[in-house]
C-alpha positions in Angstrom: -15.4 9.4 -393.0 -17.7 9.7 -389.8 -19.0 12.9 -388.4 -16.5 14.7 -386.4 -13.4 12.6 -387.5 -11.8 16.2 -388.5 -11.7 17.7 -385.2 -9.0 17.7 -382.9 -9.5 15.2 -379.8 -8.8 14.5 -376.3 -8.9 12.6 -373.6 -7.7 11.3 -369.8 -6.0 7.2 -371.3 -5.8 6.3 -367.8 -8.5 4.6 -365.7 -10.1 6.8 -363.1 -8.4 6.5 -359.8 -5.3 7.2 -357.8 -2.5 5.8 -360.0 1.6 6.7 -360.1 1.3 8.3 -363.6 -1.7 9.5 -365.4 -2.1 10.2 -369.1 -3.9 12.6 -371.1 -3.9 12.3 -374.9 -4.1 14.7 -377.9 -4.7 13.4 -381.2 -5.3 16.0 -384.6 -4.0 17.3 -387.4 -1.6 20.3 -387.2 -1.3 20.3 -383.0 2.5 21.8 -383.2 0.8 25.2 -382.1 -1.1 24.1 -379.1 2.1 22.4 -378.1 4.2 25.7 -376.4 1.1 26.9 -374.5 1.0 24.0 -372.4 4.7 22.3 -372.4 6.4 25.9 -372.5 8.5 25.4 -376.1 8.5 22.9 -378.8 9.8 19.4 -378.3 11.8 17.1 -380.3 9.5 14.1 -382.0 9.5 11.3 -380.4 11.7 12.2 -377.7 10.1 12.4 -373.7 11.3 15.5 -372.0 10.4 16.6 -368.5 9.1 19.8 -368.0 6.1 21.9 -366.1 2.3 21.7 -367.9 1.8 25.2 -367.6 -1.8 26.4 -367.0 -3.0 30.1 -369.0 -1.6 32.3 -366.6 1.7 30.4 -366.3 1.7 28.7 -363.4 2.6 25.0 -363.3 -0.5 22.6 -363.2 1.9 19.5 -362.3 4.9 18.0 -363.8 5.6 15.2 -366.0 7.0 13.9 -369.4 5.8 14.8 -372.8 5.8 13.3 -375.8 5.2 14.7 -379.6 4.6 12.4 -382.5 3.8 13.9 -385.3 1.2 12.4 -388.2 1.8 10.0 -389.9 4.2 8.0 -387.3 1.5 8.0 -384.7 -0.8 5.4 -383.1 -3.5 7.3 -384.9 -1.9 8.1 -388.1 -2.2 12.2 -386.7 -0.8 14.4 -384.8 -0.3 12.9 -381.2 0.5 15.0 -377.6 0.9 12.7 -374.8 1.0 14.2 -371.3 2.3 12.4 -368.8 1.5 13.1 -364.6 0.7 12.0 -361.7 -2.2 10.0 -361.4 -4.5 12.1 -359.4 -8.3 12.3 -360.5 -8.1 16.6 -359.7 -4.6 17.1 -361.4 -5.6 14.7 -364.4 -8.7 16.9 -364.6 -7.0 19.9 -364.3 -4.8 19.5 -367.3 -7.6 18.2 -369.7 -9.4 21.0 -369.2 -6.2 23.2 -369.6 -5.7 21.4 -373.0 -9.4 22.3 -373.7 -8.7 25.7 -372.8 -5.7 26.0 -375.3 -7.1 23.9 -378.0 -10.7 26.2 -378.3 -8.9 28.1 -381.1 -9.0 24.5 -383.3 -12.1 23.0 -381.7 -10.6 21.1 -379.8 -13.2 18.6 -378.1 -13.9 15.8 -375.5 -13.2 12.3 -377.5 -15.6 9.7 -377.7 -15.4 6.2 -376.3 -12.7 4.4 -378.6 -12.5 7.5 -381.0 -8.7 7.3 -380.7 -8.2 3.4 -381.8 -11.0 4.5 -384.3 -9.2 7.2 -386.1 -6.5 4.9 -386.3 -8.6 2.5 -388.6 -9.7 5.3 -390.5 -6.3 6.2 -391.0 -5.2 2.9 -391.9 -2.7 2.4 -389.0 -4.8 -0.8 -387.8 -7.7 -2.6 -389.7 -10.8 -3.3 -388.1 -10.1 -6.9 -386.7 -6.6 -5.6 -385.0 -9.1 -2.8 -383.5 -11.4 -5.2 -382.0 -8.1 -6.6 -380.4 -7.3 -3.6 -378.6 -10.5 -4.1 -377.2 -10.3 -7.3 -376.0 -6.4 -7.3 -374.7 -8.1 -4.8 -372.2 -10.8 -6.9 -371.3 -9.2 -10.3 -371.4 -9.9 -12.7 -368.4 -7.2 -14.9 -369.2 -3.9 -15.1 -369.9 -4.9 -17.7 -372.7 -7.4 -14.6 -374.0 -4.5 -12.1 -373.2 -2.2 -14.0 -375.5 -4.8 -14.5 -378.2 -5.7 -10.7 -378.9 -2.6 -9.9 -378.7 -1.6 -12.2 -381.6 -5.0 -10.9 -383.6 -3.7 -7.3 -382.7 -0.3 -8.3 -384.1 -2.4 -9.2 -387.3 -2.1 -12.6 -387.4 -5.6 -13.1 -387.9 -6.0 -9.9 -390.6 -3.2 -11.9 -392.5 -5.2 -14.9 -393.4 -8.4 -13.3 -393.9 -6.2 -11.0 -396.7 -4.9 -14.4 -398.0 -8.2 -15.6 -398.5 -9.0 -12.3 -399.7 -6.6 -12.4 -402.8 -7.5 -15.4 -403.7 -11.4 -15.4 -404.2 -10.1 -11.4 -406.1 -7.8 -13.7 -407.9 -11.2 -15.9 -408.5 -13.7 -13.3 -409.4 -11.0 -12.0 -412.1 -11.1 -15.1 -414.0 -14.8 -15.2 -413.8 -15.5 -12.0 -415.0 -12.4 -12.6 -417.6 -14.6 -15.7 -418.7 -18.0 -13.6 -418.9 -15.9 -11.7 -421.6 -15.3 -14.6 -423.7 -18.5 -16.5 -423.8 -17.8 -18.9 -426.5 -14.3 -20.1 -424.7 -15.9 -20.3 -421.0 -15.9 -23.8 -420.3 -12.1 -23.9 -421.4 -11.0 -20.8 -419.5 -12.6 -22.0 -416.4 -11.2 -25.3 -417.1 -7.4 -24.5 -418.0 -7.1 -22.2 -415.4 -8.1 -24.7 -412.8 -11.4 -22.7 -411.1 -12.7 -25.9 -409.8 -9.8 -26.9 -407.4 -9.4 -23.2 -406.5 -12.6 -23.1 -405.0 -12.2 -26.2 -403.3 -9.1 -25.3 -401.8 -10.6 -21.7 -401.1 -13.3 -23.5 -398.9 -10.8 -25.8 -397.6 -9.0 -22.7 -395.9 -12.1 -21.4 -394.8 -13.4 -23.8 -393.0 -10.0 -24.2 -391.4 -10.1 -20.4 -390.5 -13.5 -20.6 -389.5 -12.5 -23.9 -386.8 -10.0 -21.4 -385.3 -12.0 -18.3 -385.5 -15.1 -20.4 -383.1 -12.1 -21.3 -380.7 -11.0 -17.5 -380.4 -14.7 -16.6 -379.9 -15.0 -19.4 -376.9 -11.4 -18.1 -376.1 -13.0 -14.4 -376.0 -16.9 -14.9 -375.0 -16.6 -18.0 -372.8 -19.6 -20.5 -372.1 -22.6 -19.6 -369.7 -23.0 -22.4 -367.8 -26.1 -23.2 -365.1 -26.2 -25.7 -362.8 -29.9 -26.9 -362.7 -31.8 -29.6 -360.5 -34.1 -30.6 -358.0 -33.4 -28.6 -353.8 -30.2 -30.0 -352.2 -29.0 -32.0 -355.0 -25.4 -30.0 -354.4 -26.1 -27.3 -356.5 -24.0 -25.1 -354.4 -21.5 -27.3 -353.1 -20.9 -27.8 -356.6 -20.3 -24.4 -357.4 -18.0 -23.6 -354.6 -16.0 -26.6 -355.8 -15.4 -25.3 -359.7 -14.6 -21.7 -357.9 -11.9 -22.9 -355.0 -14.2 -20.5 -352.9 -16.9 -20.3 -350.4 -19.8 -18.5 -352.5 -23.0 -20.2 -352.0 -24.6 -21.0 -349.0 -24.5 -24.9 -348.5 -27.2 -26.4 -346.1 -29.2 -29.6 -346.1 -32.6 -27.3 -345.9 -34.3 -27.3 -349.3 -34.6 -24.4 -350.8 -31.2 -22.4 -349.1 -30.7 -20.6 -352.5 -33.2 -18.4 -353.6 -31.6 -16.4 -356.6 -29.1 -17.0 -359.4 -25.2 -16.6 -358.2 -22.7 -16.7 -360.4 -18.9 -16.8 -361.0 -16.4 -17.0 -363.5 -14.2 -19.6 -363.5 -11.5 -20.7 -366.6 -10.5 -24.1 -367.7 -7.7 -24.1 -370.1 -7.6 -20.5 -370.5 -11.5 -20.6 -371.4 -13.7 -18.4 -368.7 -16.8 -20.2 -367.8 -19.6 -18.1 -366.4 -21.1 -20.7 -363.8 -24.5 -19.5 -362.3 -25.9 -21.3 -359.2 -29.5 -21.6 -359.7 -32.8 -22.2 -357.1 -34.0 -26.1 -356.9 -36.2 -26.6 -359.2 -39.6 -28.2 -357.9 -43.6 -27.7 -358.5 -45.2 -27.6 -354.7 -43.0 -24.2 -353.0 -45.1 -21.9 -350.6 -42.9 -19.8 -350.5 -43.1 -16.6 -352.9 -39.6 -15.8 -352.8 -38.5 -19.4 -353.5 -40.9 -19.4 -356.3 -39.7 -16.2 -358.1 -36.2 -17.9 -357.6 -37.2 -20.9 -359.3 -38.9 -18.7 -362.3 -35.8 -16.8 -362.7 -33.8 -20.5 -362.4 -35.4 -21.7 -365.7 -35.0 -18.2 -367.7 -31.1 -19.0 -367.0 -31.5 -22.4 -367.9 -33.0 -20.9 -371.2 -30.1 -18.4 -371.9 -27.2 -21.2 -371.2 -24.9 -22.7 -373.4 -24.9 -25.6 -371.4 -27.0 -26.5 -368.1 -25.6 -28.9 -366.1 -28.8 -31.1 -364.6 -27.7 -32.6 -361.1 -28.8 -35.8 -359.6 -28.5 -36.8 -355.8 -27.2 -40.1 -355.8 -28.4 -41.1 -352.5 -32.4 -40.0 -353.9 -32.0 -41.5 -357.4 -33.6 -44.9 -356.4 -36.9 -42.7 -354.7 -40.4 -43.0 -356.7 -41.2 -39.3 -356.0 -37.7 -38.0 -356.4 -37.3 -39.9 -360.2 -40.7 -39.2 -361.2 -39.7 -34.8 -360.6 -36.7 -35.9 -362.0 -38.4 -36.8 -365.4 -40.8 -33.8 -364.9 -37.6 -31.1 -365.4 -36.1 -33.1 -368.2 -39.0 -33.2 -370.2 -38.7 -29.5 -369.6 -35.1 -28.8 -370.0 -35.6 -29.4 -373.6 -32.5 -29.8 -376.1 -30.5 -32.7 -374.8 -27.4 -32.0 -376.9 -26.6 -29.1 -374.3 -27.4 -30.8 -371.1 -24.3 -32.4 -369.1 -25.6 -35.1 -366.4 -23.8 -34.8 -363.4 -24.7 -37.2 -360.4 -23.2 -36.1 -356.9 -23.2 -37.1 -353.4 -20.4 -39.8 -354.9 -18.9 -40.4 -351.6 -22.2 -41.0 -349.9 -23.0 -44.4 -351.3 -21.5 -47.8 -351.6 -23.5 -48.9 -354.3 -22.1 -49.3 -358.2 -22.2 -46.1 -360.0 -24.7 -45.2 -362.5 -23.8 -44.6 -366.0 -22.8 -41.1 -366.1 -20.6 -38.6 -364.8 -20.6 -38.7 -360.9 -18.4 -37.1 -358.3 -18.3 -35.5 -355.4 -18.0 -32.1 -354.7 -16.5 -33.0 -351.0 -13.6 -34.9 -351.9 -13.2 -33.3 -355.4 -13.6 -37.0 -357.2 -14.8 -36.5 -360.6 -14.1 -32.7 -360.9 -11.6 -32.8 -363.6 -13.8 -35.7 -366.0 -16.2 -32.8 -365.6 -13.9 -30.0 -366.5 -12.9 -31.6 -369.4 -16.4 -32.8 -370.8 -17.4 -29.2 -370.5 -14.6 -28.4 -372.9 -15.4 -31.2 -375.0 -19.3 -29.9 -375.2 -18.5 -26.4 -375.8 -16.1 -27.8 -378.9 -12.8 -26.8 -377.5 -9.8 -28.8 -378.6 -6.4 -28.1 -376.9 -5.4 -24.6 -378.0 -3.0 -24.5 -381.1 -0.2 -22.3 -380.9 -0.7 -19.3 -383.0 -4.5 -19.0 -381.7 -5.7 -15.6 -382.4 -8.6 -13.9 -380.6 -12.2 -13.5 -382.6 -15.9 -12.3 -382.1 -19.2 -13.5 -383.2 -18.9 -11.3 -385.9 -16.1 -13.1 -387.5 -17.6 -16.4 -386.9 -20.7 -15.4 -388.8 -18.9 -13.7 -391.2 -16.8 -16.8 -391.9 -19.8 -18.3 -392.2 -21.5 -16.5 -394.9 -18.3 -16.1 -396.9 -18.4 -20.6 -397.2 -21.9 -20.8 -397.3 -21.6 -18.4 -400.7 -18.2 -20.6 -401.9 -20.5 -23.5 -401.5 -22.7 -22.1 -404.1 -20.2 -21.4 -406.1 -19.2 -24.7 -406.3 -22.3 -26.1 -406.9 -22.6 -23.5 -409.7 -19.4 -24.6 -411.2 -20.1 -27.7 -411.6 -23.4 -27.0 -412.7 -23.7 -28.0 -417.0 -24.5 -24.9 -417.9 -22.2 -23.3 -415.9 -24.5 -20.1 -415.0 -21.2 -17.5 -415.1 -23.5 -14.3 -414.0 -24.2 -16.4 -411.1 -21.4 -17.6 -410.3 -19.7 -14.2 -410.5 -22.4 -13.0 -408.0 -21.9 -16.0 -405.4 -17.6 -15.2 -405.2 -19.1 -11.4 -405.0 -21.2 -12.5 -402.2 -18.3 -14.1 -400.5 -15.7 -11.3 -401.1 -17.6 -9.1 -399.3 -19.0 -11.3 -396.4 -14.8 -12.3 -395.5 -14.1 -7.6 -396.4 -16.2 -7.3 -393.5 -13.9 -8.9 -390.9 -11.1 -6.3 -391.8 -13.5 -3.5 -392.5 -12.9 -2.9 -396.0 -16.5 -3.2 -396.7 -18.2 -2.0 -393.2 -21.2 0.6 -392.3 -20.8 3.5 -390.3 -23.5 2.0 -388.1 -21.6 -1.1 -387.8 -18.4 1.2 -387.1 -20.5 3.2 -384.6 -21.5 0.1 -382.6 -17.9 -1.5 -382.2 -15.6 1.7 -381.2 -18.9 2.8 -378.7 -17.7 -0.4 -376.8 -14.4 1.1 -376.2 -13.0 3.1 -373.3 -12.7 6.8 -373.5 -9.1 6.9 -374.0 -8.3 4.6 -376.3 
């Protein structure tokens, strides 16, 4: 149990700003007293009434509806007061620190980020995946990401991982079963079919782990830079993917001296597009060249970097030879897209490639979907759930240690002590993703994410 998971809690659940209705939230055990001294009587569970929120001396702080639930039929698994008002910052204020006031007597105290969605894991009302989705249905950029968490919070994720879950229990059982009957292992293992089990176990997993990387690329998106040399259409480029005016476009080289970004989405996925400085080797200008150092720390962070070429300059000695300058220096070809623009400037065949034109729009969607394609998005399933780069990797340690167990199975001797460590290894890596096996730091770090009043 973390530090301070006893005390009684509370907190404004509303975002700061004017607003029709505000919320303040109460969550503890045994909170039946405090609720007279602000509501005036009792109220019936689960039922809204309207009334005054009285402050100490009596007088009415605002008016609103309130709402008892108490433990365990809460969204915390405790007591629960929800106050209802009007969604001034003062009033909101007001009443928290009337319910401060009241509650001093059961140390009562300010809640931390997330420590409400928190106690709700610790109280078993959510598991930790379906926490992480309450998360990310707040910060979703999509309605494709909306969707998703709100299938993961509806446990549709937690569900396989638990089916997984039994199964390598189910596997570890015989194991251990076997280790107490040495001179009939290689039988047991046998009749009982441990071999195919494992296969199919790693079958599933690898499915799960497909659809867990699409709910992370669904969540996280894919940082993207556009890269190349000064007035290649870096800009123009940008503006086209956005539908907006954001970058400067001129025919001067050098117009864009700092990173600008946007997010766009493509099939639900946000892409985080940043509009980079031309790169180039002979600037005298000192803002240009800070610009152009900052361009290549983007083009080391990206996912992808798209590396422009100007069409009408391809066929120029001193334009190709920079050109082969910055991709010796781009570095790992597998995430570079080449892009050549400036399509309806020229008569001439096309080049091999990707080409378009950010003018008339030609070639925009080929590069849309080979952006997908790169980033390993296939066309989302229905039924896809949300996921983090925590899942992912714990997906991924959970196979990697099925793998060994495989390889110990089929192994002559049949190492059993191993073996039984390996599907150990792997029931914990997958008892992560739910939290049945997870530190308090680890705990710390996810709910500290959260907004205060959730």
């Amino acid at each position: 149990m973390l530090a301070g998971s006893q005390q009684p809690i509370v907190a404004i659940a509303t975002a700061p700003g004017r607003a029709a209705i505000g919320i303040v939230r109460v969550s503890g055990a045994n909170l039946a007293a405090l609720v007279p001294q602000l509501c005036g009587r009792t109220l019936t569970p689960r039922r809204a009434s309207y009334l005054p929120f009285l402050d100490a001396d009596g007088s009415a702080i605002d008016r609103g509806l309130a709402l008892y639930f108490p433990a365990p039929h809460s969204y915390t698994g405790e007591d629960v007061l929800e106050l209802q008002a009007h969604g001034g910052a003062v009033s909101l204020q007001l009443l928290l620190a009337r319910c401060l006031q009241a509650g001093a007597a059961i140390g009562l105290r300010l809640a931390r980020p997330g420590e409400f969605t928190e106690r709700a894991f610790l109280n078993d009302k959510l598991d930790l995946a379906q926490a992480e989705a309450v998360a990310d249905l707040i910060d979703a950029s999509t309605e494709a990401a909306a969707r998703s968490a709100g299938r993961s919070l509806s446990g549709d994720f937690s569900r396989q991982v638990d089916s997984l879950h039994r199964r390598l229990v189910e596997l570890r059982t015989l194991v251990e079963a076997t280790l107490d009957f040495p001179e009939e292992d290689i039988d047991f293992l046998q009749q009982a079919g441990a071999a195919p089990r494992i296969a199919a176990l790693d079958d599933e997993l690898a499915a799960l782990l497909a659809n867990a990387r699409q709910g992370a690329l669904l969540r996280e998106g894919l940082r993207i830079v556009l890269a190349g040399q000064p007035n290649v259409g870096k800009s123009s480029l940008l503006n086209a993917l956005a539908g907006a005016e954001l970058a400067i476009v001129s025919a001067t080289p050098g117009t864009t001296r700092d990173r600008i970004g946007e997010t766009i989405q493509i099939e639900g996925v946000p892409l985080h597009v940043i509009d980079t400085a031309g790169l180039r080797d002979d600037s005298g200008d000192e803002v240009e060249r800070i610009g152009i150092e900052r361009s290549w720390q983007s083009i080391a962070a990206a996912d992808s970097v798209i590396f422009l070429h100007d069409l009408t300059r391809v066929a120029q000695p001193d334009y190709a030879a920079a050109e082969e300058r910055i991709a010796a220096k781009l570095g790992d070809a597998k995430r570079i897209v080449h892009v050549f623009t400036k399509l309806d400037l020229v008569a001439a065949p096309e080049p091999d490639g990707l080409c378009l034109s950010s003018r008339t729009g030609e070639g925009l969607q080929r590069l849309r979907h080979e952006l997908l394609r790169q980033a390993g998005w296939r066309a989302s399933p229905e039924g896809l759930f949300i996921a983090r780069q925590r899942h992912v990797q714990a997906l991924q340690r959970t196979r990697a240690h099925v793998a060994d167990a495989q390889r110990l199975l089929q192994h002559s001797a049949q190492p059993l002590e191993l073996l039984a460590e390996e599907l150990r290894a792997a029931h914990e890596a997958l008892a992560e993703i739910t939290g049945r096996f997870s530190s308090e730091d680890l705990l710390g770090e996810i709910f500290g994410r959260f907004c205060i009043g959730k």
